[in-house]
C-alpha positions as CSV (number, residue, x, y, z in Angstrom):
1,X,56.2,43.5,143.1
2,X,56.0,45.1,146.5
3,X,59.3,45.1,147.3
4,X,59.8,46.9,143.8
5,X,57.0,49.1,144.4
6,X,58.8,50.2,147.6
7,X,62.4,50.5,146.2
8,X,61.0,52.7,143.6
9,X,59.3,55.0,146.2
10,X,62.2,55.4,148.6
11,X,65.2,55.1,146.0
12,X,63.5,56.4,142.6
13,X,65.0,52.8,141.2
14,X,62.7,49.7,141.0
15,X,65.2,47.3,140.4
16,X,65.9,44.5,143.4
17,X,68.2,41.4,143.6
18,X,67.7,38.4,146.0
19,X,70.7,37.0,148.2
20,X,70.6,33.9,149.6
21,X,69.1,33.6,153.5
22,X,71.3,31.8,155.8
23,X,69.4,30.0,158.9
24,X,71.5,30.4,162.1
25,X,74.4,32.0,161.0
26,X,77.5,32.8,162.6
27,X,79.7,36.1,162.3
28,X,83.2,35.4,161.9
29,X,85.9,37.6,160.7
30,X,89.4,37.8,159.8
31,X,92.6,40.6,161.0
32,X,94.6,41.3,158.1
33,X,98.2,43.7,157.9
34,X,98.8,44.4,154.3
35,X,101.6,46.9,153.3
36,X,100.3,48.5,150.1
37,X,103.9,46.1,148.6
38,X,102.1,43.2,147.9
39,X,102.9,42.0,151.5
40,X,100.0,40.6,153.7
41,X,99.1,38.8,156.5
42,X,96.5,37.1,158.5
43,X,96.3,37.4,162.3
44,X,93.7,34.7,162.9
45,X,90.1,35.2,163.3
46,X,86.9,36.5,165.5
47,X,83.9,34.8,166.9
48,X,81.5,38.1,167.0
49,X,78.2,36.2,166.8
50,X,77.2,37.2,170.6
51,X,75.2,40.2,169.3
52,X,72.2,42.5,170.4
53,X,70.6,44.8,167.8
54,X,73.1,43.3,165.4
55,X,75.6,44.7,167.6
56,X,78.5,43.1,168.9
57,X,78.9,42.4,172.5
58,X,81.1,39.8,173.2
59,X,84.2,38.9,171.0
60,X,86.7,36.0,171.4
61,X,89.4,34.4,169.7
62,X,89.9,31.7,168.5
63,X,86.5,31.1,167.6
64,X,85.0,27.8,169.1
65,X,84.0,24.7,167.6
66,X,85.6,26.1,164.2
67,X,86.2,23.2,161.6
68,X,90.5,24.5,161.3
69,X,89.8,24.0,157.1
70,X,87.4,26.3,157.6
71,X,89.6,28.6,159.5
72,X,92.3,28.4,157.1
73,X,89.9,28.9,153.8
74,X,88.8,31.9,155.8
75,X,91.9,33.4,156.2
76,X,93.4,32.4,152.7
77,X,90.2,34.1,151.1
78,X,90.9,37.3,153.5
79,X,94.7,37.5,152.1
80,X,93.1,37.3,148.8
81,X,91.0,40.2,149.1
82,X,94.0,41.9,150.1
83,X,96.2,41.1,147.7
84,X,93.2,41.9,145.2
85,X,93.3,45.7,146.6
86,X,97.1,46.0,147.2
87,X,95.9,46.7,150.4
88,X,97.8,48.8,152.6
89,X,96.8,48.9,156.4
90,X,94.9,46.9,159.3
91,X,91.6,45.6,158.3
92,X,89.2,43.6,159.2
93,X,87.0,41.0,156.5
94,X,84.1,39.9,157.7
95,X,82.2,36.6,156.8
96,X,78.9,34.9,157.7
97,X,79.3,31.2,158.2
98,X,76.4,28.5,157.6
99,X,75.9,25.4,159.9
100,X,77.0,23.6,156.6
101,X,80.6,25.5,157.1
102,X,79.9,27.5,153.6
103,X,80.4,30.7,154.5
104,X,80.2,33.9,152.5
105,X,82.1,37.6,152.4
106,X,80.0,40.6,154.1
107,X,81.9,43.5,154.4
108,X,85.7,44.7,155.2
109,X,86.4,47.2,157.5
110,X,89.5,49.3,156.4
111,X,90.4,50.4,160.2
112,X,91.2,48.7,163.5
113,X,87.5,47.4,164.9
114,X,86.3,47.9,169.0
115,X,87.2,44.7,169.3
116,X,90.9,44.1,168.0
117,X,92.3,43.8,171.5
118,X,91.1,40.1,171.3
119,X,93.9,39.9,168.5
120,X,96.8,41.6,170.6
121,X,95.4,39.2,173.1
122,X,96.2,35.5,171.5
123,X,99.5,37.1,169.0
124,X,101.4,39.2,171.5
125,X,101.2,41.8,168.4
126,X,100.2,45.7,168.9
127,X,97.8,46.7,166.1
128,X,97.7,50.2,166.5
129,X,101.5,50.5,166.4
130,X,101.7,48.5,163.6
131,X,99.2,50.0,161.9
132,X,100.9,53.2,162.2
133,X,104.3,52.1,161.0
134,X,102.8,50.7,158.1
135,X,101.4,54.2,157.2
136,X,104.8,55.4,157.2
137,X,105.0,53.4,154.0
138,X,107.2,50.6,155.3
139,X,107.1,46.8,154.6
140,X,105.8,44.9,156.9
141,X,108.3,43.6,159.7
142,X,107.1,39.9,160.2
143,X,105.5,36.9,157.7
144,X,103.1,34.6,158.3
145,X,105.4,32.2,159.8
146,X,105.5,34.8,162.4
147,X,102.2,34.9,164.2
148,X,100.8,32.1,166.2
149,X,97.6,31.8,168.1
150,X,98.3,31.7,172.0
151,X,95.7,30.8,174.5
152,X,92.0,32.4,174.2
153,X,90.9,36.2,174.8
154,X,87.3,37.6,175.6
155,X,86.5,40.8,175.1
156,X,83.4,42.0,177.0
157,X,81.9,45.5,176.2
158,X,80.6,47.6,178.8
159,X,77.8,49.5,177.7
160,X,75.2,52.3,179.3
161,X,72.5,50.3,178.4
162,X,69.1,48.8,180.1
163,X,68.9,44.6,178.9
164,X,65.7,44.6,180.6
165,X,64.5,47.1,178.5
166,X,65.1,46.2,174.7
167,X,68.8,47.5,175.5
168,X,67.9,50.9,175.3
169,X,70.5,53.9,175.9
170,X,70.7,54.5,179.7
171,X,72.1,58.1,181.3
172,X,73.6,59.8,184.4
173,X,76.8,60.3,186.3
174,X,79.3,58.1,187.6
175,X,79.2,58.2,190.8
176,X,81.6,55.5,191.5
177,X,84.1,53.4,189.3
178,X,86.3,50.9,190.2
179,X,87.9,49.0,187.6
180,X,89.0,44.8,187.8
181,X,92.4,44.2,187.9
182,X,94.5,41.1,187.4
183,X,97.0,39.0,186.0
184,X,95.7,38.9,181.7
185,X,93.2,41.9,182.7
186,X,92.9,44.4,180.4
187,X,90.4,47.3,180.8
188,X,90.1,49.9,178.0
189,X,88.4,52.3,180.0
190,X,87.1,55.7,178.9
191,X,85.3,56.9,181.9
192,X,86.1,58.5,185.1
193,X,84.1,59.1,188.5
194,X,81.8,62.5,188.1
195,X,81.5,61.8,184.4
196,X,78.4,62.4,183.1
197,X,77.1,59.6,180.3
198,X,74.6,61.1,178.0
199,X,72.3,60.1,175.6
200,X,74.7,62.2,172.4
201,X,77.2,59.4,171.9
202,X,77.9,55.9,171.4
203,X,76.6,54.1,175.0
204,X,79.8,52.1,175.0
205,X,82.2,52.7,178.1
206,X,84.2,50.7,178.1
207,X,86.4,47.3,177.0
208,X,87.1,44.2,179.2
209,X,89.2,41.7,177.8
210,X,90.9,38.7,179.3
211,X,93.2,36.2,178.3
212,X,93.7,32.5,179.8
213,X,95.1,30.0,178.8
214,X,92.6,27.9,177.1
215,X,88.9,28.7,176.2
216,X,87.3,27.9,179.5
217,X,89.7,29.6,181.8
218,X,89.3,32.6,179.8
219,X,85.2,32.3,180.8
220,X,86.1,32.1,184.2
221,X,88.6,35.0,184.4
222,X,85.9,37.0,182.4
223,X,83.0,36.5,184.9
224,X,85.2,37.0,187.4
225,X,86.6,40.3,186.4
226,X,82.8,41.7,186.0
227,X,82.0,40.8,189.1
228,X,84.8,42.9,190.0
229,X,83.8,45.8,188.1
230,X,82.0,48.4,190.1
231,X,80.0,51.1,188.3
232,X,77.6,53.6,190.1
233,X,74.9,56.1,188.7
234,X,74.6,54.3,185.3
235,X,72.7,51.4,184.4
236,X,75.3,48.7,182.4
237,X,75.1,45.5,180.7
238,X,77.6,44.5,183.4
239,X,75.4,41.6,185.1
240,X,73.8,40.5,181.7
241,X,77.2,40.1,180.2
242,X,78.5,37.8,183.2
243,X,75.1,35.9,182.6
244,X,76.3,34.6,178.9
245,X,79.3,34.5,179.9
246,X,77.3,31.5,182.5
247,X,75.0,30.1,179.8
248,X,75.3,27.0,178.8
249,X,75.3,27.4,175.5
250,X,77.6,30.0,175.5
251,X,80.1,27.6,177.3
252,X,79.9,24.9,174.9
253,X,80.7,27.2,172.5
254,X,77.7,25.9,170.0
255,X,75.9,29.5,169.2
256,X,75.0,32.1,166.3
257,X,73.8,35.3,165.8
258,X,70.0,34.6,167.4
259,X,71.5,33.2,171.0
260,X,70.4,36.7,172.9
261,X,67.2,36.7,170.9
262,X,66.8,33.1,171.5
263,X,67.7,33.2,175.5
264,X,66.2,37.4,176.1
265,X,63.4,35.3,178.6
266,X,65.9,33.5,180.2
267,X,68.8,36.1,180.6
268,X,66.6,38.5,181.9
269,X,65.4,36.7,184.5
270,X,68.6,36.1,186.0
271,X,69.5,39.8,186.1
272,X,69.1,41.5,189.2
273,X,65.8,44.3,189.4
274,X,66.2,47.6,190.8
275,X,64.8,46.3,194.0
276,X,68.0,43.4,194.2
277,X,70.5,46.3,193.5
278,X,69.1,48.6,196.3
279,X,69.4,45.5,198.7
280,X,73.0,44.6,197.5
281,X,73.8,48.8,198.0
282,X,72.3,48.4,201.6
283,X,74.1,45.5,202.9
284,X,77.4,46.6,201.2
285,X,77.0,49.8,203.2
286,X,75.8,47.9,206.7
287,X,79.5,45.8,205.8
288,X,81.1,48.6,205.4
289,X,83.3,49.6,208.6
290,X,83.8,53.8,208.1
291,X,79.9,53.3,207.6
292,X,79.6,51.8,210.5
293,X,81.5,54.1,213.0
294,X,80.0,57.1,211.2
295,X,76.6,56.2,211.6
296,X,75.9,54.0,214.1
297,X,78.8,54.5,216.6
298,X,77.3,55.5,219.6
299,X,79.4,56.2,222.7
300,X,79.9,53.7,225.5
301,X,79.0,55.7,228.7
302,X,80.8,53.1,230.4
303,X,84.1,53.4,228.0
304,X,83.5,56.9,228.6
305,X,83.7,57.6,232.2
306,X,86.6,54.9,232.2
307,X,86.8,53.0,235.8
308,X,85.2,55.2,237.5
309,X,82.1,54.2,239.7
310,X,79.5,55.9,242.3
């Protein structure tokens, strides 16, 4: 009666229907091409369960542990729904999946997702340009025989954001920006140095992804390409991110949608306070050599005067 009472007040209509609660649930989803010519295909799926605020902020393919039925019911039900629509486009169907490997449809996304690099990643295929040469109304230029999974991609997201803080919105200017770079580093950057990040927009910056060639290498190139990503003025997720990426849990690859709420108390302690960053800042400017010579280079009276004595 209550929650009819409030549907009534907020939506004028009192009627309710129950769905079915799923304990520990993962987020999986499926990339689809379709053509609109009853042509469609499957380009494997997403693990997107590492999620804050039910946002995603880790992505990787394939998923891990994934029962490979499962996977392929996934993606036959995905190729379904698109066949169903005539679908013509990229898209992305989305699924929760039960610890009993039931899983269940949540929403499709008719556009390429943030995280879609993690695809290009593992097929060697280029989305966007297919995407756009299927909106030319052409037939789609590969089957399914076509597109294999290769290695493992990671996409991190890099986000103006305060972990400590119930990941709330952080703001200021870029003061400096130095992206990773590597063999299977990809950065999708959309910031530069002066920038000012404000509080107006989305609080993503940026994408890291990484490919490797299995699932653990992948982990390691990951952390090691955030610890190579240097971002002054802003507070980032940056050192949170590398810390699941260090998690054990996250490295067996046994998680769902409640690991951050689950390990907040424990993530948090392992990211570095303002104090830590202002003694990392220091000694990276003592190491520094132009810092050095400009500061504390004090002539040598001796050097000076050259071999001259009295």
């Amino acid at each position: 009666n209550a929650a009819q009472s409030e549907a009534e007040r907020y939506f004028l209509d009192g009627r309710v229907y129950i769905e079915k609660l799923i304990d520990q649930p993962r987020h999986i989803e499926v990339q689809i091409l379709g053509d609109g010519n009853g042509n469609a295909v499957h380009l494997f799926e997403r693990e997107c369960s590492i999620q804050r605020r039910f946002q995603k902020i880790i992505e990787e393919s394939p998923a891990p542990n994934l029962d490979p039925l499962v996977r392929d019911e996934m993606c036959e039900a995905a190729l379904t729904l698109s066949a169903a629509a005539n679908y013509r486009s990229a898209g992305t169907v989305e699924f929760i999946l039960a610890p009993s490997n039931s899983f269940y449809f949540l929403e499709m996304n008719t556009r390429l997702q943030v995280e879609h690099p993690v695809t290009e990643q593992v097929t060697g295929l280029d989305l966007v340009e297919e995407q756009i040469y299927i909106a030319n109304h052409k037939k789609l230029r590969f089957d399914q025989t076509a597109i294999t999974q290769n290695g493992h991609a990671i996409e991190c997201r890099i986000c103006a954001e305060e972990p400590n803080n119930d990941f709330l919105p952080a703001t200021g200017i870029v003061r400096l920006l130095r992206l990773p770079k590597g063999i299977d580093v990809r950065v999708d950057n959309g910031i530069s140095e002066g920038q000012e990040i404000g509080s107006a927009f989305d609080s993503m910056l940026s994408k890291l992804i990484v490919h490797g060639s299995d699932r653990l290498q992948a982990i390691e190139s990951c952390i090691n390409a955030l610890h190579n990503y240097i971002l002054l003025g802003v507070t980032t997720n940056i050192d949170y991110l590398a810390q699941i990426l260090q998690h054990s849990k996250f490295r067996s690859g046994k998680f769902d949608t409640g690991f951050i709420a689950e390990s907040i108390t424990e993530l948090n302690a392992n990211t570095l306070g303002r104090s830590d960053i202002d003694a990392v800042l220091l000694a990276a400017a003592l190491a520094d050599a132009s810092f050095h010579q400009t500061v504390f280079d004090v002539p040598d009276l001796h050097a000076a005067i050259g071999h001259w004595r009295n």
